[in-house]
Legacy VTK file of the C-alpha trace (Angstrom):
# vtk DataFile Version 3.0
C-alpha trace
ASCII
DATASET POLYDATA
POINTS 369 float
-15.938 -34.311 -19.492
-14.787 -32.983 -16.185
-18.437 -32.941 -14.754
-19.164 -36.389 -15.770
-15.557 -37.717 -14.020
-15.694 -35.541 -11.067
-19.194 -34.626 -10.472
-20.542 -38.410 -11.971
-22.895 -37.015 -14.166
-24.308 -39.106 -16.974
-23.377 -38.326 -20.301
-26.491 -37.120 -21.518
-26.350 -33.966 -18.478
-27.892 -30.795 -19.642
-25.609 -27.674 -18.330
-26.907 -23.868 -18.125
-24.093 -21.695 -17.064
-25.343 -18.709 -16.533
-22.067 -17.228 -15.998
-20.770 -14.833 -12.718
-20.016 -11.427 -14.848
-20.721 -8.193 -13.156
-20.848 -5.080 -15.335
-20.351 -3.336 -12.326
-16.501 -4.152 -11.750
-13.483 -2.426 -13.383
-10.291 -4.051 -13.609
-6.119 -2.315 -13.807
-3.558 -4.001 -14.384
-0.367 -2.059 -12.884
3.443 -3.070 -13.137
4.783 -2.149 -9.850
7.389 1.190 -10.418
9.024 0.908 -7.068
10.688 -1.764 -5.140
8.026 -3.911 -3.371
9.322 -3.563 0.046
8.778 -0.048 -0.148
4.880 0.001 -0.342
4.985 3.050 -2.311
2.883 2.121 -4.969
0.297 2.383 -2.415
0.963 5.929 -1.240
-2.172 6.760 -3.323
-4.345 4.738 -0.666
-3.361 7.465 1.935
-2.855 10.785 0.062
-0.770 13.760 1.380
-2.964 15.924 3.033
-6.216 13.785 2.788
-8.573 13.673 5.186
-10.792 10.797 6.868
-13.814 11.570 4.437
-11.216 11.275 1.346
-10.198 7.710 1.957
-11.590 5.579 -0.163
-13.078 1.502 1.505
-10.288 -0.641 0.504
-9.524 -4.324 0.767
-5.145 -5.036 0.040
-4.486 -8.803 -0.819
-1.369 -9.847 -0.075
-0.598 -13.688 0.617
2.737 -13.071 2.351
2.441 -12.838 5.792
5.486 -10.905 6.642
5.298 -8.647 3.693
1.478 -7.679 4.887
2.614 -7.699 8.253
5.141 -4.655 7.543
2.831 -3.505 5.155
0.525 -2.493 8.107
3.060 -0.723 9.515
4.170 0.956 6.924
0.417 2.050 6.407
0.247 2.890 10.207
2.443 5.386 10.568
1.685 7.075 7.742
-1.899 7.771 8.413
-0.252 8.908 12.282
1.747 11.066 10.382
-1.186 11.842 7.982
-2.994 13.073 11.703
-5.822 10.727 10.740
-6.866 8.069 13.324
-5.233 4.953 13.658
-7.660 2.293 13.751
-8.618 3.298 9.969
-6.242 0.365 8.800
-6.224 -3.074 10.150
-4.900 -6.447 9.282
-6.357 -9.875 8.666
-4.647 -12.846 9.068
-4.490 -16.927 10.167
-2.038 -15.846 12.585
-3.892 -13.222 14.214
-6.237 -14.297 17.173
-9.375 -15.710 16.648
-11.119 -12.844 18.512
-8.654 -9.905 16.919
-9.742 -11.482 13.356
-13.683 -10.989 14.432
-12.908 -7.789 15.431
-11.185 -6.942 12.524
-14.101 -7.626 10.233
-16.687 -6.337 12.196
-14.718 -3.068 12.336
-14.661 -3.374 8.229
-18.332 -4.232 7.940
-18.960 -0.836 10.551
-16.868 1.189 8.876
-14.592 1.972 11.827
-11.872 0.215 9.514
-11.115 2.066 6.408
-8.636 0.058 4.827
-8.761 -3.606 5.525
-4.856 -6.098 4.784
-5.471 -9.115 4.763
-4.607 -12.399 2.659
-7.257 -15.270 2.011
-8.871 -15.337 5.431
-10.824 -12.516 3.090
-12.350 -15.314 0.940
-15.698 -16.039 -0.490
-19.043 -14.805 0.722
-17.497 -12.344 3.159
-19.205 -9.234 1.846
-18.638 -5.727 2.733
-20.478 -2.771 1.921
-19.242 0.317 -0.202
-15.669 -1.723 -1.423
-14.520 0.602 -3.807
-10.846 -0.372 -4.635
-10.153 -4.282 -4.169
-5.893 -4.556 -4.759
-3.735 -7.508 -5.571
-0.413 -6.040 -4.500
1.808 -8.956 -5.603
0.833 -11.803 -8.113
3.394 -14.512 -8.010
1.353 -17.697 -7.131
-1.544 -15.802 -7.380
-4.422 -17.829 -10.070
-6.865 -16.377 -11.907
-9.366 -17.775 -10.304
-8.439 -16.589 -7.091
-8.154 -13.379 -8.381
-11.501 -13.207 -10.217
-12.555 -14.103 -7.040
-10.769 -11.338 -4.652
-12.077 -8.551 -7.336
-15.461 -9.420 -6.749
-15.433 -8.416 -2.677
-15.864 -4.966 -4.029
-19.083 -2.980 -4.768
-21.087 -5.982 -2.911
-23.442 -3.335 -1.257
-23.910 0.169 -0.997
-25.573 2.905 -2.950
-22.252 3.383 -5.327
-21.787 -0.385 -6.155
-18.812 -0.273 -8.507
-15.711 -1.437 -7.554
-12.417 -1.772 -9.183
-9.588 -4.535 -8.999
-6.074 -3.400 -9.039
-3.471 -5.949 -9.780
-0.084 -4.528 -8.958
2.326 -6.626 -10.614
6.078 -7.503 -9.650
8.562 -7.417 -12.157
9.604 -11.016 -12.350
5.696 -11.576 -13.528
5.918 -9.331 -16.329
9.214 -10.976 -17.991
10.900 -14.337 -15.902
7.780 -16.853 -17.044
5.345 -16.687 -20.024
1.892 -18.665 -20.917
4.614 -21.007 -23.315
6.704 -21.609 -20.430
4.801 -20.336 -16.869
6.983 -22.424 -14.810
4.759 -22.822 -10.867
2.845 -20.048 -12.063
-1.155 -20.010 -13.011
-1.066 -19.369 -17.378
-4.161 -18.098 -17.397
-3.054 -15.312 -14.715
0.258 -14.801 -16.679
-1.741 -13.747 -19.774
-3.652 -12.035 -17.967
-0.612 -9.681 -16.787
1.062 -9.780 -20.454
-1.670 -9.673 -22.623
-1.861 -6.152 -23.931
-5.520 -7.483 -25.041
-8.645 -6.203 -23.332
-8.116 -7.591 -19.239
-11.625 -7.555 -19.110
-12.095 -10.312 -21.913
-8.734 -12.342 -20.685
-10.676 -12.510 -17.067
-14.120 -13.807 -17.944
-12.279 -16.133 -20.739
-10.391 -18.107 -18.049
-13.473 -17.871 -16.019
-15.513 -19.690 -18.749
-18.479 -16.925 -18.593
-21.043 -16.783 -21.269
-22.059 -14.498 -23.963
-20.774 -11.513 -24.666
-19.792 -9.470 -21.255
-20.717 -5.668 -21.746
-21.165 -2.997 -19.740
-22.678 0.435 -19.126
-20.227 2.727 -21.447
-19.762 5.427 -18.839
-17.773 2.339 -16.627
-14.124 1.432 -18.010
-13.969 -2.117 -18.219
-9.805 -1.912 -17.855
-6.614 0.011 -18.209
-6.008 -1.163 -21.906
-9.039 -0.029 -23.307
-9.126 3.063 -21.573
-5.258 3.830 -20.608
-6.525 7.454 -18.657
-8.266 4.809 -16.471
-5.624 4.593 -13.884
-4.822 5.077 -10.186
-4.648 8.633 -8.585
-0.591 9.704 -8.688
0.778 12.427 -6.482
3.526 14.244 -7.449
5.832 17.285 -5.785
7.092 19.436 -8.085
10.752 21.776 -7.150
12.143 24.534 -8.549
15.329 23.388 -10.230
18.313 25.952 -10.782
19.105 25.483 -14.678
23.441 26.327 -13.891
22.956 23.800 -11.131
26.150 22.311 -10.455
27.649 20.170 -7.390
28.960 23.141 -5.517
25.296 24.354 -5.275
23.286 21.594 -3.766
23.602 22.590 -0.342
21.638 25.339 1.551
23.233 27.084 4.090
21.579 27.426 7.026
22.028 30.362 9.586
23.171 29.497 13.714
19.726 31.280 14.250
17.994 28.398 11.331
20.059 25.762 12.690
18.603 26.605 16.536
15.193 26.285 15.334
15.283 23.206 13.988
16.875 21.745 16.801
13.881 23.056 18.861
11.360 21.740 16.989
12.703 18.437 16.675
13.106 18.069 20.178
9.374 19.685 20.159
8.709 16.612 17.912
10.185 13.940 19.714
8.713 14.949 22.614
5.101 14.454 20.640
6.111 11.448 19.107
7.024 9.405 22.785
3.746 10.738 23.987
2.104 9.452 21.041
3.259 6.077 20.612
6.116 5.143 23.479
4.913 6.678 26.654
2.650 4.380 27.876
3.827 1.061 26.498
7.558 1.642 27.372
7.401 3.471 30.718
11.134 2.810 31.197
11.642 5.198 27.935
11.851 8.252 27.649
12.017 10.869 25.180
15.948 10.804 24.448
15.437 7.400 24.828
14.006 7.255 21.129
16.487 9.805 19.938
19.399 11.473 21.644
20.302 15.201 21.762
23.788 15.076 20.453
21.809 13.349 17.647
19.328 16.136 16.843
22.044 18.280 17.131
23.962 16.551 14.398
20.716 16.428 12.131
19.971 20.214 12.723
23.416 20.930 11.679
23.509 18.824 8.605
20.203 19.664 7.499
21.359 20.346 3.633
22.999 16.954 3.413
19.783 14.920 4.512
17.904 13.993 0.737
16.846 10.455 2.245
16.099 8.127 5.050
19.137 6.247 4.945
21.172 9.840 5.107
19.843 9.876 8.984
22.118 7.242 9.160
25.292 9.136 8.971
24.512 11.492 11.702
22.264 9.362 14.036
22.690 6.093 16.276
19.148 5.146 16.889
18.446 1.761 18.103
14.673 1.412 16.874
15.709 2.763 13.473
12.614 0.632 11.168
10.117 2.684 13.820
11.830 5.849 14.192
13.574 6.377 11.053
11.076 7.440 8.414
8.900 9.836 11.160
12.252 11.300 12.274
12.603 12.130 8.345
8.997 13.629 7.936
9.575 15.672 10.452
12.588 16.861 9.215
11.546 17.409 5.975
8.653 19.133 7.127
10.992 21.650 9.472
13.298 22.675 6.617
10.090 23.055 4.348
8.531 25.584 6.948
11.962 27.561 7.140
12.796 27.317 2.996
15.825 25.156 3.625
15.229 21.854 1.837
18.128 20.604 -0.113
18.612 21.569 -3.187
16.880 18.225 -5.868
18.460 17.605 -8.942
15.037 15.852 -9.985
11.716 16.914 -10.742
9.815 14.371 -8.994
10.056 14.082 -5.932
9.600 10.369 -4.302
7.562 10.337 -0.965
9.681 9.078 1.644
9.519 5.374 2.467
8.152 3.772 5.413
10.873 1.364 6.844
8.263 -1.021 8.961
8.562 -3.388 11.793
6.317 -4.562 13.919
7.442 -3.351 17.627
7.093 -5.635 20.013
4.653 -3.018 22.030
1.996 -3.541 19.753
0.439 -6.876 18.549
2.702 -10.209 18.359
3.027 -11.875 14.729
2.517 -15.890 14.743
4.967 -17.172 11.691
2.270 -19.635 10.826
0.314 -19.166 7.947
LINES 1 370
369 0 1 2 3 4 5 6 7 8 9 10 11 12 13 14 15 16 17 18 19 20 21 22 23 24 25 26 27 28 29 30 31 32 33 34 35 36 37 38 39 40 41 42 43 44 45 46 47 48 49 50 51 52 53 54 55 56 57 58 59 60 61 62 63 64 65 66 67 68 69 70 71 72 73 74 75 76 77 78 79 80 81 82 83 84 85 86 87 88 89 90 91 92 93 94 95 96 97 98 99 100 101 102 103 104 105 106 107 108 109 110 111 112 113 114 115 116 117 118 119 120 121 122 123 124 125 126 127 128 129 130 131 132 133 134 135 136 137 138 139 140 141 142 143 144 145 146 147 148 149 150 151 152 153 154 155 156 157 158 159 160 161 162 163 164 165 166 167 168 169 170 171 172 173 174 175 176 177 178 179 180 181 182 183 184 185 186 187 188 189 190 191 192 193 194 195 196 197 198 199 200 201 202 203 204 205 206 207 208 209 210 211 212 213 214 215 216 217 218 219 220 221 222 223 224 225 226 227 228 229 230 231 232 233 234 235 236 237 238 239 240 241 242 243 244 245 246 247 248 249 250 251 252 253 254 255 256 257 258 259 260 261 262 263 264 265 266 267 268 269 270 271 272 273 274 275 276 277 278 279 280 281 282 283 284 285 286 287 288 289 290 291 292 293 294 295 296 297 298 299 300 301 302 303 304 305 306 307 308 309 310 311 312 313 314 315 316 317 318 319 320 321 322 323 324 325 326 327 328 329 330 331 332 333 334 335 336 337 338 339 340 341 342 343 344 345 346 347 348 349 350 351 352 353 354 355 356 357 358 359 360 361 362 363 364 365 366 367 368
């Protein structure tokens, strides 16, 4: 009916749909564990300890342009702090330049670009070769069109040409609407979230594909079928004193311990305003970024620091969203190398989040979408 009162076919049209299924795509579907500003659920993207060849070609959807915006920062400085280069994540956007957008795909399609943000500026008939991991990180507004659509940029080209589509879903998704009552939102994508039936099926259902869609066995077709079909997870695992009581969670450092951490954060700061601040702040310098009453106060309060926001008690930076989580990594790292962490009452450890803002030093955002 819809072809012959949109399209103006006659009634007597003869249609052959032969369907857009490829075998070669897997799908997850992933409720989001952490809060969404923290980008953690990505850490997996950029592993501890991984190096350039590990990455794997990855396009991140996200149609917020602030959240992607600090979501490239986020990812930015923690492939700087990973040692890897830089320019292996970039960001795609309508507010971005004309010319920085061509650039941006043409370092994708080279492979310069590891890991390519964008939102839909990624749309249709842009192909890339190798795609391996296509992600959804947020699906409130998102269709299931759309998102049939976003999956299939991966495994376009290459000689490995499967690809899966990881939707990471936001808790409001997963429990505020339902297909009965979906509110703004697409039904098809909310049963597609909810469903604990095959996603596979659910997808090319909506998407009004043919026949019966099958694949090569060895190939998951989703997390529901096949729930050891998931994304890589990285844990740290700490010894945990059984009597462990409140008196105990604090390691005493030595005057000697307490020296050497000083020194090495001021050996870090130093390597961090090189790094980053030198040359596009020349009116900065190194205790411009962080004073040394400062690391004095963190040295000497090492066994009280668990978290980002502890800096906060013993610090007065003024670029805290670009210094804040480095300045912690380092620490960390510091009291890890001398066997003075503080003392976790958990057993998993949480990597520590990336509080990102876009400095002004680097590119300018446009608020337009």
């Amino acid at each position: 009916m819809s072809l012959i009162t949109y399209a103006g076919l006659h009634s007597d049209y003869t249609l052959i749909n032969l369907g857009n299924f490829r075998p070669e795509l897997s799908i997850m579907i992933i409720p989001m564990e952490h809060d969404i500003s923290s980008f953690l659920d990505l850490a997996f993207v950029f592993p501890l300890g991984c190096r350039l060849e590990d990455l794997v070609r990855t396009i991140i959807f996200c149609d917020d342009i602030d959240r992607l915006t600090e979501m490239f920062w986020w990812a930015f400085f923690r492939v700087a702090y990973l040692q890897l280069p830089t320019h292996v994540v970039d960001i795609i956007h309508s507010g971005l330049s004309a010319r920085h957008q061509e650039i941006a795909l043409q370092d994708f399609r080279d492979g310069k670009t590891v890991v390519l943000l964008g939102t839909s500026k990624i749309s249709a008939g842009m192909n890339f070769p190798g795609v391996r991991w296509v992600i959804q990180f947020g699906c409130d507004g998102l269709t299931i069109i759309d998102g049939g659509q976003r999956r299939g940029r991966g495994g376009r080209d290459g000689e490995d040409k499967t690809s899966t589509g990881m939707f990471f879903v936001e808790p409001k998704m997963l429990k505020d609407v339902t297909v009965e009552h979906p509110g703004d939102q697409d039904p098809g994508m909310i049963e597609l979230l909810q469903s604990q039936e095959c996603a596979e099926k659910i997808m090319q259902r909506h998407l009004e594909n043919p026949g019966d869609c099958t694949r090569d066995s060895s190939l998951p077709c989703c997390n529901r079928c096949d729930p050891d079909f998931r994304p890589p997870r990285e844990y740290k695992w700490i010894d945990v004193n059984p009597g462990f009581t409140s008196e105990s969670t604090e390691v005493k450092t030595t005057t000697s311990q307490r020296e050497v951490i000083y020194n090495k954060l001021v050996e870090w700061r130093l390597d961090h305003w090189k790094q980053y601040w030198k040359d596009d702040w020349p009116n900065y310098g190194p205790k411009s970024l962080v004073s040394d009453s400062d690391l004095n106060e963190i040295s000497t309060h090492t066994s009280k620091i668990f978290t980002v926001q502890d800096l906060q008690n013993y610090t007065h930076i003024v670029h805290w969203a670009q210094l804040s989580t480095p300045l912690f990594i380092a620490v960390h790292k510091i009291c890890g190398e001398l066997n003075v962490l503080p003392v976790q009452e958990v057993e998993e450890l949480d990597e520590p989040s990336f509080v990102a803002e876009e400095p002004t030093r680097k590119r300018k955002r446009k608020r337009n979408s």
